[in-house]
C-alpha positions in Angstrom: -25.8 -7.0 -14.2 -26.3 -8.2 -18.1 -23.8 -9.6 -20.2 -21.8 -6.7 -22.2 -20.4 -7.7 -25.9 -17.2 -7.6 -24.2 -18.0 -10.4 -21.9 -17.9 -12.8 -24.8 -14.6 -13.0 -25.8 -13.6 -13.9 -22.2 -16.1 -16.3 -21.8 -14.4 -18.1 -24.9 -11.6 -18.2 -23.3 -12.6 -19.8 -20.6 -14.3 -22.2 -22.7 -10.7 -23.3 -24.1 -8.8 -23.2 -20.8 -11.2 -25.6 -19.4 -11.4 -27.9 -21.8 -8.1 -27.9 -21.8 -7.8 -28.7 -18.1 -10.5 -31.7 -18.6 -8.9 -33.0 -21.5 -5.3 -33.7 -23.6 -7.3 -34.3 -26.9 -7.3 -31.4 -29.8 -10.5 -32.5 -31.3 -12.3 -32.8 -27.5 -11.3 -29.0 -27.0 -12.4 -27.9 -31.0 -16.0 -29.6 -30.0 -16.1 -28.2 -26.6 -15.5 -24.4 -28.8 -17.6 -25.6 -31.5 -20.5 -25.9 -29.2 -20.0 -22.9 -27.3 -19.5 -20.3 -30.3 -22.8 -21.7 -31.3 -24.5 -21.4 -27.6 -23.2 -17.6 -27.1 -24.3 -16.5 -31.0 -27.7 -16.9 -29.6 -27.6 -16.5 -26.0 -29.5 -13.9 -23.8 -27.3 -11.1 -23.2 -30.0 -10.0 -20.5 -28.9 -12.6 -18.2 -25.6 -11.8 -16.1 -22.5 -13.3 -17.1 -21.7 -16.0 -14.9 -25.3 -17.4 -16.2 -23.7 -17.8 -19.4 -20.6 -19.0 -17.7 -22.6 -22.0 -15.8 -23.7 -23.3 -19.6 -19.9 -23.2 -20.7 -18.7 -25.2 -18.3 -21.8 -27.2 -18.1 -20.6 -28.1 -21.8 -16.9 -28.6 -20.8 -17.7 -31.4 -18.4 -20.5 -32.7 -20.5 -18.0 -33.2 -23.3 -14.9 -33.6 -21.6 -16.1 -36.1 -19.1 -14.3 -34.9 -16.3 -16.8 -33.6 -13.5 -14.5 -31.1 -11.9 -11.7 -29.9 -14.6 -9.8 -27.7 -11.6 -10.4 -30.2 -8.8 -6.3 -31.0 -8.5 -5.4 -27.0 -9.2 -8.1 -26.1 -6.3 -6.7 -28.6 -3.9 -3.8 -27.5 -4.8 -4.4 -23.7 -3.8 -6.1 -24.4 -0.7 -3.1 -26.1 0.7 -1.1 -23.3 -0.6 -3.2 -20.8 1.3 -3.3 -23.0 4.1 1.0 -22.9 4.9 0.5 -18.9 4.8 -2.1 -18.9 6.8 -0.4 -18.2 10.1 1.9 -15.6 8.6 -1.7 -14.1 7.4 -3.3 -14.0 10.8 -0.1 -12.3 12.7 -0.9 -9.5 10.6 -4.4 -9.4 11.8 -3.3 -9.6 15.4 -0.8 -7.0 15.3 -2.8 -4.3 13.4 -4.4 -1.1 14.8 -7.7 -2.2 12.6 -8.1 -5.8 13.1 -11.3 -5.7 11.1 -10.0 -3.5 8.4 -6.7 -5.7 7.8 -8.8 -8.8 7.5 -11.2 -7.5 5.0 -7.7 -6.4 3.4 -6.6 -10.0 3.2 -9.5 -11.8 2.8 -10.2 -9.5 -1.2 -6.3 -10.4 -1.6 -7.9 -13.6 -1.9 -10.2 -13.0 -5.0 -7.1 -12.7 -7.1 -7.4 -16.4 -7.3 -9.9 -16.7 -10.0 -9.1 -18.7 -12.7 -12.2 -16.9 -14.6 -9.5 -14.3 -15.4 -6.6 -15.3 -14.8 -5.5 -19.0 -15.3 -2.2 -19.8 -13.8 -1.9 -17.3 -10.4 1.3 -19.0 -9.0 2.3 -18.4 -5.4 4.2 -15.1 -6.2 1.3 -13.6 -7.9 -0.5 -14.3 -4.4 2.2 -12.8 -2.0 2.6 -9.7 -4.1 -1.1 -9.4 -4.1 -1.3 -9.5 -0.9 1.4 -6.9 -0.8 -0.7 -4.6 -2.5 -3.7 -5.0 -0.7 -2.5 -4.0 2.6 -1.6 -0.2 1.0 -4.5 0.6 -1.9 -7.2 3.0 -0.9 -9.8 1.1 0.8 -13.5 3.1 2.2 -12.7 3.1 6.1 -16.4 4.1 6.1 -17.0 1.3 4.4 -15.2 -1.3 6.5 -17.2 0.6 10.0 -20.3 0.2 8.3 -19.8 -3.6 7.6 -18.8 -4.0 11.1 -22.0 -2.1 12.4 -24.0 -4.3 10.5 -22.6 -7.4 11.2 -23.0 -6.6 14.8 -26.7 -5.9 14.7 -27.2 -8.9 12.2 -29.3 -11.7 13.3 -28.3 -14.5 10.7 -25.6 -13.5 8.1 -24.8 -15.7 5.0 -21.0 -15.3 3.5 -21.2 -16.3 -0.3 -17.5 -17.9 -0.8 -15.9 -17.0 -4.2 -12.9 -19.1 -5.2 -10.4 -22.0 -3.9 -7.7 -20.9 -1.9 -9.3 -17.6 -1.5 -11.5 -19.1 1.1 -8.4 -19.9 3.2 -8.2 -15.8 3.7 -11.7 -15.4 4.3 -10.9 -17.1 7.6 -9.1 -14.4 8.6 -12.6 -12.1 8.2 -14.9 -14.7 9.7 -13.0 -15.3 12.8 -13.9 -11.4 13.4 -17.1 -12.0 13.2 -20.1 -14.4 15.7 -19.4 -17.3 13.9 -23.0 -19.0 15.8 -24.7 -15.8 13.3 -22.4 -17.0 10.3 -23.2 -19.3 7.8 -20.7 -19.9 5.2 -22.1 -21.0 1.3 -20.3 -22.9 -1.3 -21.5 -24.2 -5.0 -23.9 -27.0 -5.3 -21.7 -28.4 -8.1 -18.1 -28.5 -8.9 -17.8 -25.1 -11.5 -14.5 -23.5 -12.4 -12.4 -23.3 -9.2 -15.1 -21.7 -6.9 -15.7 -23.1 -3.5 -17.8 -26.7 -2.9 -17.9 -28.6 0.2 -14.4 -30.2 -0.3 -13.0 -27.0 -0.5 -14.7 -25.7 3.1 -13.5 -29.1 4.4 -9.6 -28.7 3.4 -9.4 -25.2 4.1 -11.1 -25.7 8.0 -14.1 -23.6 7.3 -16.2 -26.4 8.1 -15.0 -26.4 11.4 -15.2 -22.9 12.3 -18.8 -22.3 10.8 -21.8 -24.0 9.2 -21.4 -24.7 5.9 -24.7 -24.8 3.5 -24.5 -25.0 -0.9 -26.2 -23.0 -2.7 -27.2 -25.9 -5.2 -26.2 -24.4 -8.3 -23.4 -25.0 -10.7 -23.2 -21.3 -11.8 -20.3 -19.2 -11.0 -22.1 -16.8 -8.9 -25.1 -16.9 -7.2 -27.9 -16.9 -9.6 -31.3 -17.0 -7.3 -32.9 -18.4 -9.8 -31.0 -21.4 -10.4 -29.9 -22.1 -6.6 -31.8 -24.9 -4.5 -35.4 -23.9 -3.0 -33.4 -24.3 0.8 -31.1 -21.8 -0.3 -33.1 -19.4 -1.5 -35.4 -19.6 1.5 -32.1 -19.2 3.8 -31.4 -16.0 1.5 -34.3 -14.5 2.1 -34.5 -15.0 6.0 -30.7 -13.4 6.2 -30.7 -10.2 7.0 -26.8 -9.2 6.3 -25.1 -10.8 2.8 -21.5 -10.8 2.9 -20.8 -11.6 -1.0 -17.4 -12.2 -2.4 -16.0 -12.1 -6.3 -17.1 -10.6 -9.2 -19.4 -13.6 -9.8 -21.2 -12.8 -7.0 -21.6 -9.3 -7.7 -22.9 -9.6 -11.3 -25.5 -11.6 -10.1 -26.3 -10.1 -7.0 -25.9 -6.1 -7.9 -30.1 -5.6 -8.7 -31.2 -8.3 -6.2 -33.1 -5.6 -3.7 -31.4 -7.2 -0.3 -28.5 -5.8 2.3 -25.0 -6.8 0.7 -22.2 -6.2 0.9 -19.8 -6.8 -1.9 -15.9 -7.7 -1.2 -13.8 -8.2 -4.4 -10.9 -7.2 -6.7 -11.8 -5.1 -9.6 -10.4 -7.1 -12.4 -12.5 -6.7 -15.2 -13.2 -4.0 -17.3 -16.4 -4.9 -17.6 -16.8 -4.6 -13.7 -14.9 -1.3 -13.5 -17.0 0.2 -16.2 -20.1 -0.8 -14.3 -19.0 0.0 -10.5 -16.8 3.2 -11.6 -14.4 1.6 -9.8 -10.4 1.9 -11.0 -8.8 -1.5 -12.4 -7.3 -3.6 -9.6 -9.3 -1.3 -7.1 -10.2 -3.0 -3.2 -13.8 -2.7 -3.8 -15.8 -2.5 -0.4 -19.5 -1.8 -1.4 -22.9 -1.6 0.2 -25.9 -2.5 -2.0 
């Protein structure tokens, strides 16, 4: 997916929010926007966003100093996620669809994307959970996921956000976990998922865990390690979650499917999706 016009303002504001996370200092954040504005007036609009979003927040940390502006607000999350959790999973337990009420939860988890919105407090989480379990979602869609992760030979799960990957528990633990591998970001980027985050959350313990190598908010083939794209192309099911992952990943010719919460207009003029639509595709 390329960048659209519309894109750009967003991206600026995540320029500012981050800087303002890795730094106190009024002139650190005018430099961080000063270098930015000049990056995106002659950037690629080709390239999907999150490309663009990886060189923002490349920038922020460059001239902020700080390597992981969200670490304390990702921590923080996880552990958030983490004291629902068993509340989460009783309501996978008792439901007549099991698989269904897990996909459910687990895109209730993309709402927790600081991308778009910066501050989702516990609230925000709980009724967005609310809402998850009763808008429209593809029962087709859902059987064909669980065909195909029952004839699937080696399945990668692309992890989208902090605290969100508490929820995708609740999916994986539906799933063979020995066909499951679980992948987080190479570098510390926004507040999507690294290592730390698959550690707090007890992901590490219930799957492998691989990065991807990159730093961009998606997963960009191009940039990712050579051992993660040669695990990409041996999987033969992608589970891919967030709008990251789906701008990145909608023209890659490869069985996916896509799990996310249609946020953006940008993304529900490109899926034909409705705004704060479950989407459950198959690419």
């Amino acid at each position: 997916m390329r960048t659209y016009l519309e894109c750009v303002p967003c991206l600026v504001r995540q320029a500012l929010e981050a800087a303002r996370h890795g730094s106190r200092e009024e002139t650190v954040h005018k430099k961080v926007l000063g270098r930015v504005l000049s990056s995106l007036a002659g950037a690629d609009l080709s390239q999907p966003p999150p490309v663009l979003g990886g060189m923002i927040h490349r920038t922020v940390r460059e001239i902020t100093g700080d390597p992981d502006p969200y670490a304390e607000a990702k921590t923080r999350f996880d552990l958030m996620i983490l004291e629902l959790l068993d509340s989460f999973r009783r309501l996978v337990e008792i439901s007549d669809s099991p698989l269904e009420t897990a996909v459910r939860l687990a895109i209730a988890g993309n709402i927790i994307d600081f991308s778009v919105n910066a501050a989702p407090n516990s609230s925000d989480i709980r009724n967005g959970v609310k809402e998850s379990l009763s808008l429209p979602l593809s029962a087709v869609s859902v059987r064909q996921l669980g065909d195909a992760v029952t004839r699937a030979r080696n399945i990668l799960y692309l992890g989208d956000n902090a605290g969100e990957i508490v929820l995708d528990r609740l999916l994986i633990e539906q799933f063979p976990h020995e066909r499951l591998t679980f992948v987080v970001k190479g570098t510390p980027v926004i507040n999507d998922v690294t290592c730390l985050d698959a550690d707090t959350s007890g992901m590490s313990e219930l799957v492998e865990v691989i990065d991807n190598g990159s730093d961009v908010p998606g997963t960009f083939l191009p940039s990712c390690s050579p051992s993660f794209r040669e695990r990409f192309d041996r999987a033969d099911l992608i589970i891919s979650k967030g709008q990251g992952n789906y701008e990145t990943l909608s023209e890659v010719p490869k069985t996916i499917f896509f799990l996310f919460k249609a946020k953006c207009p940008v993304i529900t003029m490109d899926t034909g999706m409705e705004p704060g639509s479950l989407v459950l595709m198959k690419h």
